[in-house]
C-alpha positions in Angstrom: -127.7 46.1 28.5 -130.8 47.7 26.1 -133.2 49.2 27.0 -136.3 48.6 24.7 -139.1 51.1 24.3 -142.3 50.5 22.7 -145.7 51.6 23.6 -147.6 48.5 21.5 -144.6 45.7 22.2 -144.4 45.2 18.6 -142.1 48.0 16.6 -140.7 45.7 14.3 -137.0 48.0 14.6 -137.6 47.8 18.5 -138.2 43.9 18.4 -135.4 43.5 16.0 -133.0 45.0 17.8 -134.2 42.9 21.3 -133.4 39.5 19.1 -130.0 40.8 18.1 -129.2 41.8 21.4 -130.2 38.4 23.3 -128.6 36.3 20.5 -125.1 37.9 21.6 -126.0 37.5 25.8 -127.2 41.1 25.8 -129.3 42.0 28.7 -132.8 43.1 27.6 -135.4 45.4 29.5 -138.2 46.5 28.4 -140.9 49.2 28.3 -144.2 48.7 26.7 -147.8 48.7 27.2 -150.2 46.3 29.0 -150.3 43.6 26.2 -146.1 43.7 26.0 -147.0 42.3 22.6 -143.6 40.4 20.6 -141.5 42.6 22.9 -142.2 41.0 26.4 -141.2 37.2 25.6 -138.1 38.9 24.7 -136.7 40.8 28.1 -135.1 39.3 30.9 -137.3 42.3 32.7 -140.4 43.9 31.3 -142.4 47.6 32.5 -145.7 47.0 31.0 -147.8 50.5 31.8 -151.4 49.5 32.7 -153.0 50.9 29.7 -154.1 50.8 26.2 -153.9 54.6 25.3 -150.3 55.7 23.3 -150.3 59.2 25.1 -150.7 57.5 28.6 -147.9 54.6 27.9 -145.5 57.3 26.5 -146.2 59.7 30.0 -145.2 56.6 32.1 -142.5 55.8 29.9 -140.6 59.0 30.9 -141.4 58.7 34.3 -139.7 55.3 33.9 -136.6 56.6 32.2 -135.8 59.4 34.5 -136.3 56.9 37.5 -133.6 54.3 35.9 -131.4 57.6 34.7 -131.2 58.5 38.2 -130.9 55.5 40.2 -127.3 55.1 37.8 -126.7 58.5 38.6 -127.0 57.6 42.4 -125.2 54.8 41.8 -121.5 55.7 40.4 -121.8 59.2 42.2 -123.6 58.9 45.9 -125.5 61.4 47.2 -126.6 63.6 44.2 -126.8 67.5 45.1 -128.3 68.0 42.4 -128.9 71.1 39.4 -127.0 72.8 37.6 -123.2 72.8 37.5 -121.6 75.8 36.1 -118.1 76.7 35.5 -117.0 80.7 35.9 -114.1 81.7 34.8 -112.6 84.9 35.3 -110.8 86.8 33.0 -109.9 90.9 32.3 -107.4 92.5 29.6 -106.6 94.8 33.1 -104.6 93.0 34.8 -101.8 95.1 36.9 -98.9 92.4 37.0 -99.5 91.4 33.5 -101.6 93.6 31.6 -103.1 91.9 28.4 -102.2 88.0 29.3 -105.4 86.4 28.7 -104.9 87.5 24.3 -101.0 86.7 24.5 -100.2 83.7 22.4 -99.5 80.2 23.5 -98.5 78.1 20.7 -99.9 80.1 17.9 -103.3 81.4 19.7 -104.5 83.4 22.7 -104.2 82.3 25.9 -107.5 82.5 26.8 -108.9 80.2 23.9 -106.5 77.5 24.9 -108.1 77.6 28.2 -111.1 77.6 26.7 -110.2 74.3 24.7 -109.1 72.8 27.2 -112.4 73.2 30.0 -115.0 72.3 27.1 -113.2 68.8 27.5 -114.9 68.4 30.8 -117.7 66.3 30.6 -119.2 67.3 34.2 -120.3 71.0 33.5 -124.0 72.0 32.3 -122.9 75.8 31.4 -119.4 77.5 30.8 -119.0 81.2 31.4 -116.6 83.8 31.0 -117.2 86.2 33.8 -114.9 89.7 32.7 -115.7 93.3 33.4 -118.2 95.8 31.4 -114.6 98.1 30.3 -114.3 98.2 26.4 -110.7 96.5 26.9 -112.3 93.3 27.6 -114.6 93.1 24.3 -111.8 91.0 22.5 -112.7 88.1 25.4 -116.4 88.6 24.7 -116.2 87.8 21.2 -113.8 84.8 21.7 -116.0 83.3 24.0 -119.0 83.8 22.1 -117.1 82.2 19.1 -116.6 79.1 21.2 -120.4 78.8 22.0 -119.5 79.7 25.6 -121.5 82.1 27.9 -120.5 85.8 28.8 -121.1 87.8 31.8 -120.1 91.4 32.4 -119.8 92.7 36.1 -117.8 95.1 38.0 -113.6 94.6 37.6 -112.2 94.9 41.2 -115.2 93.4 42.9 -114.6 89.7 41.5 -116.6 88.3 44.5 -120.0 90.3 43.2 -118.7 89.2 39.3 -119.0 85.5 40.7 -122.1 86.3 42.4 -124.4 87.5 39.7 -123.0 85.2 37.2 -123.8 82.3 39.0 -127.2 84.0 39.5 -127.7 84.6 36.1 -127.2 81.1 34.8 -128.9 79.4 37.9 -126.2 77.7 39.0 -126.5 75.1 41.5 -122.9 74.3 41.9 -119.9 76.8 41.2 -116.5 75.7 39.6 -113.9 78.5 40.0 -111.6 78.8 37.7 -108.9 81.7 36.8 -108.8 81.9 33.2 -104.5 82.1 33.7 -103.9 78.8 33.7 -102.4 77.6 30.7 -102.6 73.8 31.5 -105.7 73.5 33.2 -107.1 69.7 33.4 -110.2 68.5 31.9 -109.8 65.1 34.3 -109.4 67.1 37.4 -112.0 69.3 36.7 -114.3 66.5 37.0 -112.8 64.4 39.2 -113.6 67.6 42.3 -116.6 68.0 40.7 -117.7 64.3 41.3 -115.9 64.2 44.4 -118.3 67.4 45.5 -121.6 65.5 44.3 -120.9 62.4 46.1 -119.9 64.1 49.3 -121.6 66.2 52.2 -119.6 69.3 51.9 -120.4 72.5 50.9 -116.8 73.2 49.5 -114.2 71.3 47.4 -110.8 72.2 46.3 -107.9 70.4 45.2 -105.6 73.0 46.9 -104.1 71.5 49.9 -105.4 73.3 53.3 -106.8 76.1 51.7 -109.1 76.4 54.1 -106.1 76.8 56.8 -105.4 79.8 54.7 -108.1 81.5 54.7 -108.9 81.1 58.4 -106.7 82.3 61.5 
């Protein structure tokens, strides 16, 4: 399918490209305004906006584009709960049963970056961050996360609940992945698979953990 935009029907690139795409059984729909100029005879479906004026045609154009966006959105995942969907990961140079794992090497770099690698594969999340604590230890995790273009929040080290808390408040996050950063083969797939199982469900809570609920609750 293309979708064709043009405000006067008659881009010559736009038009172009319409031909091409009905000459090899391309669907065509498209946007323009009232007079749907060369364009229209074109489409198998045609928006023509009610007006002459560029500025107003280009206002309903976007209107018209988000409405399409989301009704495909709706489509392949359901009910859409909407916002933003950020990853926190937790990570500290602290740690009592294995102090320093997240900067010990796994296959010729630190643990923590091949994490990193591996999440950025996910194609679900809006905003990764590394959530460690404010101790000078954990500077090393900072600048390896800001070298990966990834966020960073600093919070207190043995209250992870509160880290989570005013992370996910500090990039308005709509929807919360957890994710201990001491996992060395953590999945992309999986990663969005939960995360598109979440969207298109009514729960408030998603895990691939069998029965972890069970565990939690007596």
């Amino acid at each position: 399918m293309l979708i064709a935009i043009s405000t006067s029907g008659n881009s010559e690139n736009v038009v172009r490209g319409a031909r091409r795409a009905r000459a090899i059984g391309v669907k065509v729909i498209g946007l323009t305004g009232e007079s749907g100029g060369k364009l229209e005879s074109l489409c198998d479906i045609v928006l023509k906006v009610p007006s002459s004026e560029t500025a107003r045609i280009q206002e309903c154009h976007l209107l018209l584009e988000h409405t399409m966006v989301e009704s495909v959105e709706m489509r392949l995942f359901g009910k859409r709960k909407g916002g933003t969907v950020v990853l926190i990961m937790q990570a500290r140079m602290g740690s009592t049963r294995l102090p320093g794992k997240s900067m010990m090497p796994l296959a010729g770099k630190p643990l923590i970056l091949r994490i990193i690698e591996r999440v950025k594969r996910a194609t679900t999340l809006d905003c990764i961050v590394l959530a460690t604590t404010q101790k000078a230890q954990d500077d090393v995790l900072c600048d390896i996360a800001r070298e990966q273009h990834i966020e960073v929040f600093r919070g207190p080290e043995m209250d992870l609940v509160e880290r989570y808390y005013q992370a996910a408040r500090e990039f308005k996050a709509d929807i919360v992945v957890r994710l201990p950063a001491d996992n060395p083969v953590v999945e992309p797939q999986e990663i969005d698979r939960i995360v598109k199982h979440f969207i298109g469900s009514d729960d408030d809570f998603s895990s691939n953990t069998h029965n972890i609920l069970k565990q939690w609750i007596s």
